[in-house]
C-alpha positions in Angstrom: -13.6 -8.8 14.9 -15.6 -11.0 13.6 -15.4 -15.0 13.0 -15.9 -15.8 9.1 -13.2 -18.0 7.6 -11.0 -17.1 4.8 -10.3 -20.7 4.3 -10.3 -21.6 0.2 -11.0 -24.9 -1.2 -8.4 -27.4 -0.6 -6.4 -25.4 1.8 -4.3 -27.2 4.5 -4.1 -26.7 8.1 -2.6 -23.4 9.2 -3.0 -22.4 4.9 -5.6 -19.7 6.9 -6.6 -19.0 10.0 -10.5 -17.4 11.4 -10.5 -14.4 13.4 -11.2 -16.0 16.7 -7.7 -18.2 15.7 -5.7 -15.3 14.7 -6.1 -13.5 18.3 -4.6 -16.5 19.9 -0.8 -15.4 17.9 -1.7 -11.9 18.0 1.2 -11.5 20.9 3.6 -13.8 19.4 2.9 -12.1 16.4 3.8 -8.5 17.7 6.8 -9.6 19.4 8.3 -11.5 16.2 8.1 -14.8 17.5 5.8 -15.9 15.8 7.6 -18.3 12.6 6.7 -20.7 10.2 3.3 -21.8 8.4 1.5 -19.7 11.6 3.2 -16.6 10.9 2.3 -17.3 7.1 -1.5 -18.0 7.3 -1.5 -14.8 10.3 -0.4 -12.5 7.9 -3.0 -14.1 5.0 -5.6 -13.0 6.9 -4.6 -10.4 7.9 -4.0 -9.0 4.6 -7.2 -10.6 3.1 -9.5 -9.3 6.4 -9.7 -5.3 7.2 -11.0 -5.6 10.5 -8.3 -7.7 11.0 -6.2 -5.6 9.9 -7.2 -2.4 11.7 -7.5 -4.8 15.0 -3.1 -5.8 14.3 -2.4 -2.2 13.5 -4.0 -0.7 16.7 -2.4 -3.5 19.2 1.0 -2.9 17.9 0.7 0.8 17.8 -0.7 0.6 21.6 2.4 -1.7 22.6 4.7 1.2 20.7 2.5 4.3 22.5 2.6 2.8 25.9 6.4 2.0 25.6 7.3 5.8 25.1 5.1 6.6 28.0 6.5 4.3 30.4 9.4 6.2 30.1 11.4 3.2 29.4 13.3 5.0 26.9 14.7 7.2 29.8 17.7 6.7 31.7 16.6 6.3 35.7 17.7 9.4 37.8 19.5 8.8 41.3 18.3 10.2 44.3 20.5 12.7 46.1 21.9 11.4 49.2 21.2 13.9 51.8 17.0 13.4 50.3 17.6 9.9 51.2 18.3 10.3 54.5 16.2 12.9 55.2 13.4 10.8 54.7 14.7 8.0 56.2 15.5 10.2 59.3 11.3 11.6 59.5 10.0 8.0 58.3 12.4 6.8 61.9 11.2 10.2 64.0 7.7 9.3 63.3 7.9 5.2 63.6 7.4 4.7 60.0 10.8 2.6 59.7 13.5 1.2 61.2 16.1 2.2 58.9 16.8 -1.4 58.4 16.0 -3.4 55.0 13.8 -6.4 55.4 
């Protein structure tokens, strides 16, 4: 990313915001939090600046990839019972545990 300005001539605060700014809202931003005059002037620039741009798309698609791979989607599985105890009774024969919860 680089850091030129979009800012035009007479623009208010937040009317536009530099790279280097824009990465400070970037998680905001990607989680929908991010409201008002900010969220405005973000999505300015990012319009208006392609590596911008590319740099948004990429973050939010990298949130969406990793969140399929996380398996977060899935529903957790149980372990059987008789599993549980069986390593609970080797972990005890071996003096790995106690069997007790700290």
């Amino acid at each position: 990313m680089s850091t030129h300005n979009h800012t035009s001539p007479g623009a208010q605060p937040h009317d536009h915001l530099c790279c280097r700014e824009m990465v400070a809202f970037l998680q905001d931003y990607a989680e929908g939090t991010l409201a008002g005059p900010v969220r405005e002037a973000f999505e300015r620039h990012v319009n208006d600046c392609l590596p911008c741009k590319d740099f948004v798309k990429t973050y939010v698609d990298t949130i969406k990839l990793a969140g399929k791979c996380s398996g977060a989607h899935r529903t957790p599985c149980k372990m059987p019972e008789g599993l549980v105890q069986s390593i609970m009774s080797a972990l005890r024969e071996f003096g790995g545990c106690s069997g007790k919860k700290s």
